[in-house]
N, C-alpha and C positions, 0 to 999 in steps of 0.2 A: 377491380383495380383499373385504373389509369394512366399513362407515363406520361412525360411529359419530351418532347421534339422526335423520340422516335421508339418503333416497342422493343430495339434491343436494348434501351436504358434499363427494360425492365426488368431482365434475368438476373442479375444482380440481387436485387431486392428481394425479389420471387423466390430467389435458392437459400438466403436468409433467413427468413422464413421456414422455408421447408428445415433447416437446419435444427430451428428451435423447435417445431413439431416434433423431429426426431428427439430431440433430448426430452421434451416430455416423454413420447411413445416408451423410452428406456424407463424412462420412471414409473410411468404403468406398469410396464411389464416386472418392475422389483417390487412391488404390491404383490404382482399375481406368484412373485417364486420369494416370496416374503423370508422364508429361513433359508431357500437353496442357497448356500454360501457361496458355494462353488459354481454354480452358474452366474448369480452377481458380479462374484470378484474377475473369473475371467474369459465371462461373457461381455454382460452388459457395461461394465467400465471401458473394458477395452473399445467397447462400441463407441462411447462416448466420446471419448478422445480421439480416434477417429473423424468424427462428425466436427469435432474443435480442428483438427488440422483444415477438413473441408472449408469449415468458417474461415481460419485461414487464407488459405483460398480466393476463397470468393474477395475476402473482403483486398487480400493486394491485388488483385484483376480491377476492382472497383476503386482504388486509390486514384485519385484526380481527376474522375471522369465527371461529368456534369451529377446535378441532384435528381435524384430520384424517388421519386414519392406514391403513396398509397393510401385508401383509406379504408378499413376495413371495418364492416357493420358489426360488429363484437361488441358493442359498449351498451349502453344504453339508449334508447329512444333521442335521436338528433343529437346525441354524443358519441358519435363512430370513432373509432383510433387511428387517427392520423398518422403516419409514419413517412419519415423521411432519410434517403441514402445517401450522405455529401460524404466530403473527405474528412473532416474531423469522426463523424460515426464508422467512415470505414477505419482509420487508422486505431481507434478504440477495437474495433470488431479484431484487427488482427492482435491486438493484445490483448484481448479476450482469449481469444482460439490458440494462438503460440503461447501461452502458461499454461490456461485449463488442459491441452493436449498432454503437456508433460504429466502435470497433478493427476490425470486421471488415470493414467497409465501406472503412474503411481499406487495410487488408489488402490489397484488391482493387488497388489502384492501387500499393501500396508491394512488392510481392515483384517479381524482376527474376530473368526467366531467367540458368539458370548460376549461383545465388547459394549454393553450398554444397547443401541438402536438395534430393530432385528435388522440384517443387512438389505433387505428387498427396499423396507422406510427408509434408510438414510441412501439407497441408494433414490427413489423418488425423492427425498429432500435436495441431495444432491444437486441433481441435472433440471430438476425447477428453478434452481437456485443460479446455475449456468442460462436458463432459458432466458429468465427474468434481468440480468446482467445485459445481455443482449440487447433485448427486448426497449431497455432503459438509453439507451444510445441512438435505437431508429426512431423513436417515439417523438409527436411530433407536434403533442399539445398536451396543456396541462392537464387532462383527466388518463392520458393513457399515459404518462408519465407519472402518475403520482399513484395509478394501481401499479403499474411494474415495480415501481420503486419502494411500494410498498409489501410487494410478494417478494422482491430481491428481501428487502427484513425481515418478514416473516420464517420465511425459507433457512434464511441465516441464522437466523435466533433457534430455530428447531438442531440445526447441523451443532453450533455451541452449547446446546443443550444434552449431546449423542449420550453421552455418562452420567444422565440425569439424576443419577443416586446419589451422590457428591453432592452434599449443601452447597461447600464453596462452586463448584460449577454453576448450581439453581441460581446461585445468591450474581454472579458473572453472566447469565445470559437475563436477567430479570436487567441490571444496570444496562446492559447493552440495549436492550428491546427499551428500556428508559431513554436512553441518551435518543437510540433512532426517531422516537416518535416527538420528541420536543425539537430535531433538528426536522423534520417531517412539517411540523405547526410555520418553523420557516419560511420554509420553500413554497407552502401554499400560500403564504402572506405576500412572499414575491410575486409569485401568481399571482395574485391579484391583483398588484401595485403594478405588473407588466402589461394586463390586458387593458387598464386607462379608461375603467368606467363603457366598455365597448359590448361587455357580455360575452365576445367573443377571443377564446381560450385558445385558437390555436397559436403556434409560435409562429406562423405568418405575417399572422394579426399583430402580434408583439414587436415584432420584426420593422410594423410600418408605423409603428408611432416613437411619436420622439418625446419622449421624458421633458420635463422641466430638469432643471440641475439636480433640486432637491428633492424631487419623486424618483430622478435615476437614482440618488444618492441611497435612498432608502431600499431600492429594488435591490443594489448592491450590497448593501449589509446583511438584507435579510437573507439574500441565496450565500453571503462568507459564513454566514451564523448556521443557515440549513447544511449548504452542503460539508462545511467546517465540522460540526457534528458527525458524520458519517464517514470523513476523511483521516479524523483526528489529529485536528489543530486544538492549539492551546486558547482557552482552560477548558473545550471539550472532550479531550484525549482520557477520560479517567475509564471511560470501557475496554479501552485498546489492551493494554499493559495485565485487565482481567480476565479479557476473552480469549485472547489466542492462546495462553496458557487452559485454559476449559476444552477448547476445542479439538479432535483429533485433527494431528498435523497436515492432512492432505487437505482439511477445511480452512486451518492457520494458513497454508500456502494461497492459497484461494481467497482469503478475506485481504491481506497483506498482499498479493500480488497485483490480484484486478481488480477487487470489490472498492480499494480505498481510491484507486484509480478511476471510477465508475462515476464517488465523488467528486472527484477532481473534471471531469467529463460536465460534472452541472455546473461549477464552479464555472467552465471555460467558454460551454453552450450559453450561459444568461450574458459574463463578465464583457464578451468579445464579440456575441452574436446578436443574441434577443437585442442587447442594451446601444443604441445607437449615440450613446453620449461617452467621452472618454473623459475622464477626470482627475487629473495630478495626482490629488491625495488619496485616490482609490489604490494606486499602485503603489502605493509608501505605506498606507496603512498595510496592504498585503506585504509588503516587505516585511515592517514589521512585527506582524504577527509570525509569520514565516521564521524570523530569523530568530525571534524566542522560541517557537515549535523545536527547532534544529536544534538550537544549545542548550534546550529542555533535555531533547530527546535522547539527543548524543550523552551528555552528561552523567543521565541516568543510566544509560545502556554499559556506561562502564563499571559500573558498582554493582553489577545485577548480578545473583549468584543462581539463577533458575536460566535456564538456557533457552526455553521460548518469551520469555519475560525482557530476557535482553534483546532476543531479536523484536520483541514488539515496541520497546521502545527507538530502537533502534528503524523501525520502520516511522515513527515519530518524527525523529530525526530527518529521517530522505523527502516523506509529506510536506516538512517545513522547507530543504531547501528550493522543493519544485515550486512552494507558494514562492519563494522569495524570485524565482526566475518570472513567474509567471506577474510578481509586482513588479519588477521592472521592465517587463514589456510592457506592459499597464504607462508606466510612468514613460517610455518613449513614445508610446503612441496617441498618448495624449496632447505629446509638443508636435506631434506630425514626424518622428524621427522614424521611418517606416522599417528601415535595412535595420537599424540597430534593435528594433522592436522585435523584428524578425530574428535576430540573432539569439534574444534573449528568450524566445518564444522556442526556439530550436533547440537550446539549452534545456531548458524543462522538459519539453518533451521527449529528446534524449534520455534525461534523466529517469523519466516518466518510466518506459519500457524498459531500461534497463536494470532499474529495481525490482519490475516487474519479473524478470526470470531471475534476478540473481538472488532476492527475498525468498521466490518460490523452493529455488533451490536448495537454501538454507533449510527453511523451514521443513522441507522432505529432511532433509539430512538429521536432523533432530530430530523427527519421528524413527528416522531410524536407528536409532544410537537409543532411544527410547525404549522402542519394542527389544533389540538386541540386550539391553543393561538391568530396565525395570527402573532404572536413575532420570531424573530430570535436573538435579541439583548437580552444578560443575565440580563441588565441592567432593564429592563423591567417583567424577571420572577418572581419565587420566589413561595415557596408553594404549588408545584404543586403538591405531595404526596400524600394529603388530596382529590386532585380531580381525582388525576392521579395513585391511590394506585399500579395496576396491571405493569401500564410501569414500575413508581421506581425500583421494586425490578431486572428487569431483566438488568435493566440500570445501576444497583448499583451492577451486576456483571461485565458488562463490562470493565467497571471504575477501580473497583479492578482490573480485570486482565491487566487494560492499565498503572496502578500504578504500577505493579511489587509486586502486595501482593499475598501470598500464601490462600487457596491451587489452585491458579489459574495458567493456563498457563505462563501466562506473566511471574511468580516469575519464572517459571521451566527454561525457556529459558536465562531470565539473570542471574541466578545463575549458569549456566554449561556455561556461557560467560565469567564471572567472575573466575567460574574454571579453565575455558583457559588459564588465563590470569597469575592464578597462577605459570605454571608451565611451563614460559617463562624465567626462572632463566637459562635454559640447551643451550639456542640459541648463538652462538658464537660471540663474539663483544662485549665488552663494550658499546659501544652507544648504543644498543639494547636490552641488558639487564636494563642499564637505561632509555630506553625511555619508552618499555614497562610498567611499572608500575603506571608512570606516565599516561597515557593512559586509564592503568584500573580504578586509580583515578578518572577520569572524568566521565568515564562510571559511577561510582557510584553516581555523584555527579545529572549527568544525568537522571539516576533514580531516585534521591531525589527530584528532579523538575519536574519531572512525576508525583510522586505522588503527589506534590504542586498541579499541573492543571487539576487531578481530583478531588479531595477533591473542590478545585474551580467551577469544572463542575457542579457536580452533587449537592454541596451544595447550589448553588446559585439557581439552577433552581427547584430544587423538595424541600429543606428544608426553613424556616423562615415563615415569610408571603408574602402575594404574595403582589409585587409592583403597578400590575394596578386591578383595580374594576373589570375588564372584564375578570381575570383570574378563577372565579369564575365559570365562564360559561364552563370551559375547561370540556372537554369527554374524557373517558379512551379510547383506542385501542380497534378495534374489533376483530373480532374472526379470520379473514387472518391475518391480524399483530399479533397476539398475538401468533398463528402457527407459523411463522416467525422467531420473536425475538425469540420465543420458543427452537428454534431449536437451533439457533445461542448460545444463553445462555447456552445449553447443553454441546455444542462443546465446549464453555470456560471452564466449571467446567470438559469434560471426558478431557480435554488437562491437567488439573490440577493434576487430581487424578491419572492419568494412565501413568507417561509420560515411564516407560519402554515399556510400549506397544509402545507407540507413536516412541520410538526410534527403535523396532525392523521395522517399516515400513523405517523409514528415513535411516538405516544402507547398503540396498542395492545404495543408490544414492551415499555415502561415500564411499561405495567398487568400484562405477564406478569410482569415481574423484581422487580418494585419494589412494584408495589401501587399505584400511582399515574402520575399523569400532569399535564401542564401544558396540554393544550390546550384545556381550559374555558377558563381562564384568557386564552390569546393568542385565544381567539375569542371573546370577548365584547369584544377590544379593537377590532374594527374589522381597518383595513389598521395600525394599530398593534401592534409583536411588542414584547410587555409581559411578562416570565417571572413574573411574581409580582405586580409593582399600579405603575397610572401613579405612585404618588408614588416609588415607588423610582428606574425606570430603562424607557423606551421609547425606540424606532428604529422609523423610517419610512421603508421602505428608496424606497418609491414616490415621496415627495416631494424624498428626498436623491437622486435620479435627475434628477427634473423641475428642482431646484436648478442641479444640477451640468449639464443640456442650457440653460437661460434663459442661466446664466455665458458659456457657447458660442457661444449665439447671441449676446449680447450684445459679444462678441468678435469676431464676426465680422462683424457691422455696423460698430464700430465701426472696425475695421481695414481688412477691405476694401470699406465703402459709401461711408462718411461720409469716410477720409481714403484713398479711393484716390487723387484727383487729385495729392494731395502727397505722395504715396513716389516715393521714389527708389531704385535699385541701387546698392549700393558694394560692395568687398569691405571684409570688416572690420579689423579694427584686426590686426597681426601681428606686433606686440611689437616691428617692427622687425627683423624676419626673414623675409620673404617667402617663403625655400624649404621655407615647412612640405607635408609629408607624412602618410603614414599612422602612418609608424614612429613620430612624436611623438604621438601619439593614448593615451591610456592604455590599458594592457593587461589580462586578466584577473589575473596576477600581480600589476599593481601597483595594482588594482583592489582587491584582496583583501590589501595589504602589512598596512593599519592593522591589521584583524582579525588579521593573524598576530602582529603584535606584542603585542597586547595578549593575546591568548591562548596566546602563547609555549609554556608546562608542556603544553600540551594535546599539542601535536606534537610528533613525530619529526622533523625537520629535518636534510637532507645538503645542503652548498651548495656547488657549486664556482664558486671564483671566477679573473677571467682574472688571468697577471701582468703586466707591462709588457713580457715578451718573446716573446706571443702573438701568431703572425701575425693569426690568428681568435678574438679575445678570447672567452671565450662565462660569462656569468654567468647560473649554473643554482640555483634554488633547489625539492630534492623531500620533499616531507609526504609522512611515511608514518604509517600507524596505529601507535601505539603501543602497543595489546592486543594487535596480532598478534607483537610482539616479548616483550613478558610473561606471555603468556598462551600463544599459536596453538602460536609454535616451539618452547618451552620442553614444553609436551604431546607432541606431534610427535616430539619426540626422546626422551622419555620411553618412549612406546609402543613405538619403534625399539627402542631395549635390551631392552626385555622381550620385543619378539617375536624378538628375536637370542637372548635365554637359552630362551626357548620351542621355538625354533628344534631346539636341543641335545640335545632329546628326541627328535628324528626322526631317528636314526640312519641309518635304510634298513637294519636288519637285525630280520629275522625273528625271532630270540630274546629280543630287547629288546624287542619287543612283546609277544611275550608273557608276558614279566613284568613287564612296564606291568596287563598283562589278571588278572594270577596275583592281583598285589598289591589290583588294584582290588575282586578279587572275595573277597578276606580281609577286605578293610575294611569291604563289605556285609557279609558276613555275621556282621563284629563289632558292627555296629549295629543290625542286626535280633534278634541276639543279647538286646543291649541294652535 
């Protein structure tokens, strides 16, 4: 290795390193204690997450410090792996290390002997899986970027496989390892288009040449299409919605927290970095896609009656509005509007991390109402509060911060999105000035059906009574998961309360990309987060806290001090029908009726209805995707034909080959001729 102005640049990098060595060394070591359950779950995971806080670590020590590079002879003959430490790979690296630290801790408490992988494998799948995440962010030329990125899929594809005896799982990790390697064929294509006929692969090299319009033009579509694939933007989203429902939850947290973020990381490294050309309609087309991603995602998540199914499309949903934040930096940084690029850029990435623990959270949380019930279907919950006291409350921040309410992350990120968006009056064009607002409209609308699909989430499965007998039986979280979620729950409410801190991290990645930044600005305002000047627009998240606890207390004096002596017990009012039950309670389905009505064109729709001479009536209503029906099968059976007519050329006879070989070697040498 080498540094570059001085060698303490280079500990940073150095301990990086060492960090993913250890997460491999754990995955060795659950080979060698392949069934010890008990030393996997709470040894070697705890170790892991451990090493994720270290990365941690390392990587905010390393936030805005000059770049740091290396090159390491691992590759192949005069293909060494380049690697490089700036602030966009550090500020990834800590959102790497602050999820995977919770999930894995998690982890600890949530795998259950006999569950499909023996635990030693899935733990070496695992922290490969982590190493290679990493690995994908310092990498610093396209051959050691496109193995990492290619053992981050393999790895994945193995961990959504854990229950491999399930068709439908086999049939979910086959589509996902499908989608990865056609979004894979991309991103090498961009490779190529990047390095400009020079042979030379590193992003350096990329770095010093300058595109024609129309060659950057093409470099950008193919890294939206590659890395859009692995992100799950629309119309590549058809693995997401299959895999995380396959996968055990500590993995779902893990693919949904950072992995899709990993994507978004390639997206930001070619879109901002490699590509030295800014182009209008690059940031509109990313809008656009984005903002059909979002009302895709959103839309669906409200109808969904499986409960990781909702939250993946729901992750859908957040993928699309960080595209639409990340097109309109795109689109200001193309007219040279730097501050306002940077605001929009801060936005996303806001949004970026704070999905990133509030998704993780979720998703633990459903594993564990999973393990506790044996249910996945909502339609089946109900109640769980009364059994499940300690999960609820850290689930019911999640929720809020996935809703967009303060003082949670989530509000901090779409409200400085929303800021963005105001201050797109200055961009030149008439159609751009009207298209934008139109845009932000939806954005909000977006978020109003966010909060619809929690309020849905969390009210179906932890509040009413519960709908089966057996829910009764449910156990709280132990003392790993509750570490876990623990942690996770923290990162929601410090993302909430702190976000000028949070922006003075994020401001070095906007000075690489953008040429600017906003955190002068939100620190000269105090605990006031101001993106541009108090006469605009400021939030207080500190006092809308202290607001929202006086309210509480003052509710709770009032209710139980001052008028305990005069309450009384009654049941309540019962229409007049006293034999209510669970079954009158509303359901996830009829929870999500309005939305399907009004969104009708969106879905696919099968309903069976009972008739009058049904012993067992049963009224079914199933949403299915409707890109996979115009799109997925209609491809699917395309490919089928031709590799049946391709097929036709493998006769299994020796003489046909070789006048396959005769003809091929006529046609070279009519070309060379040439």
């Amino acid at each position: 290795m080498s540094g570059l102005t001085h060698p303490a640049a280079w500990v940073h990098l150095d301990w990086v390193l060492i960090v993913v060595v250890g997460w491999l060394l754990i995955g060795v070591l659950g080979v060698f204690a392949l069934r010890r359950f008990t030393l996997v779950a709470n040894v070697l995971f705890p170790a892991g997450g451990l090493l994720s806080l270290v990365l941690l670590g390392l990587a905010w020590s390393a936030a805005g410090s000059g770049p740091e590079v290396a090159v390491l002879p691992i590759g192949l003959p005069q293909l060494p792996f380049h690697l490089r430490l700036d602030s966009l790979s550090s500020f990834f690296l800590m959102v790497i290390g602050g999820v995977s630290a919770g999930v894995s801790v998690f982890a600890a408490g949530y795998f259950r002997k006999g569950a499909g992988t023996p635990p030693g494998l899935l733990c070496l799948e695992y922290h490969i899986f982590l190493a290679s995440m990493a690995m994908v962010v310092i990498a610093d030329d396209a051959y050691a970027f496109m193995v990492v990125w290619e053992t981050m899929a393999f790895s994945s594809f193995f961990l959504v496989m854990a229950n491999h005896r399930i068709p439908e799982i086999r049939n979910a990790g086959y589509l996902y390892m499908l989608v990865a390697h056609i979004g894979a064929l991309g991103i090498l294509l961009c490779f190529g288009v990047l390095q400009a006929n020079t042979g030379d692969y590193t992003f350096a090299n990329m770095r010093a040449q300058h595109l024609s319009p129309f060659w950057g033009s093409v470099a950008f579509v193919l890294a939206l299409f590659g890395f859009g694939a692995k992100a799950g933007i629309l119309p590549l989203h058809a693995w997401l919605p299959e895999a995380h429902p396959a996968a055990p939850s500590p993995v779902s947290a893990l693919m949904s927290g950072v992995m899709l973020k990993v994507a978004l990381y390639g997206l930001l490294r070619i879109s901002f970095d490699l590509l030295q050309t800014r182009i209008w309609w690059w940031g509109v087309l990313l809008m656009a896609i984005g903002l059909t991603t979002a009302l895709f995602g959103v839309v669906f998540s409200t109808v969904q009656a499986e409960m990781k199914r909702l939250l993946a499309y729901s992750s859908i949903e957040n993928v699309g509005l960080m595209c639409v934040g990340f097109g309109l930096s795109l689109l200001f940084s193309a007219y040279g509007m730097k501050a306002l690029a940077a605001l929009a850029l801060t936005a996303a990435l806001y949004h970026l991390v704070s999905h990133a623990f509030f998704k993780g959270l979720l998703f633990c949380s459903t594993g564990a109402v999973m393990h506790a019930t044996g249910e996945r279907s909502l339609g089946k919950l109900g109640g769980l509060m009364r059994y499940m006291p300690w999960l609820a409350w850290p689930t019911l921040i999640g929720a809020l911060a996935c809703a967009g309410l303060p003082p949670f992350g989530g509000f901090v990120a779409e409200w400085l999105l929303l800021q963005s968006f105001l201050f797109t009056t200055g961009l030149p064009g008439s159609f751009l000035n009207m298209l934008v607002p139109v845009v932000a409209a939806l954005i909000a609308l977006i978020a109003a059906l966010s909060g619809f699909t929690m309020v849905k989430y969390f009210g179906v499965i932890f509040l009413g009574k519960p709908r089966e007998e057996k829910l009764s039986q449910a156990h709280d979280v132990d003392g790993w998961e509750r570490m876990g979620m623990l942690w996770l729950a923290v990162g929601c409410v410090v993302l909430g309360l702190f976000p000028n801190q949070v922006i003075r991290l994020i401001d070095p990645v906007t000075q690489l990309l953008v040429s600017a930044g906003i955190a002068q600005t939100v620190a000269a305002s105090g605990w006031l987060l101001v993106p541009v000047s108090i006469e605009r627009a400021s939030y207080a998240p500190a006092i809308f806290l202290l607001v929202v606890m006086v309210c509480f207390g003052v509710a709770y004096l009032l209710v139980r001090k001052l008028y305990s002596g005069r309450t009384r017990r009654a049941p309540p009012w019962d229409c007049g029908y006293p034999w209510q039950n669970a079954r009158m309670q509303d359901t996830a389905e009829g929870f999500g009726q309005p939305i399907r009505q009004i969104f009708q064109p969106m879905f696919r729709m099968k309903r069976e209805l009972p008739t009058p001479f049904d012993e067992q009536p049963v009224y079914r209503v199933t949403i299915e995707d409707p890109l996979w029906h115009w799109l997925y099968l209609p491809v699917a059976a395309l490919v089928e034909r031709i590799s049946k007519v391709i097929g036709l050329l493998q006769q299994g006879r020796i003489a046909v080959y070789l006048i396959y070989s005769f003809v091929t070697l006529i046609a070279v040498l009519l070309v060379v001729k040439q």
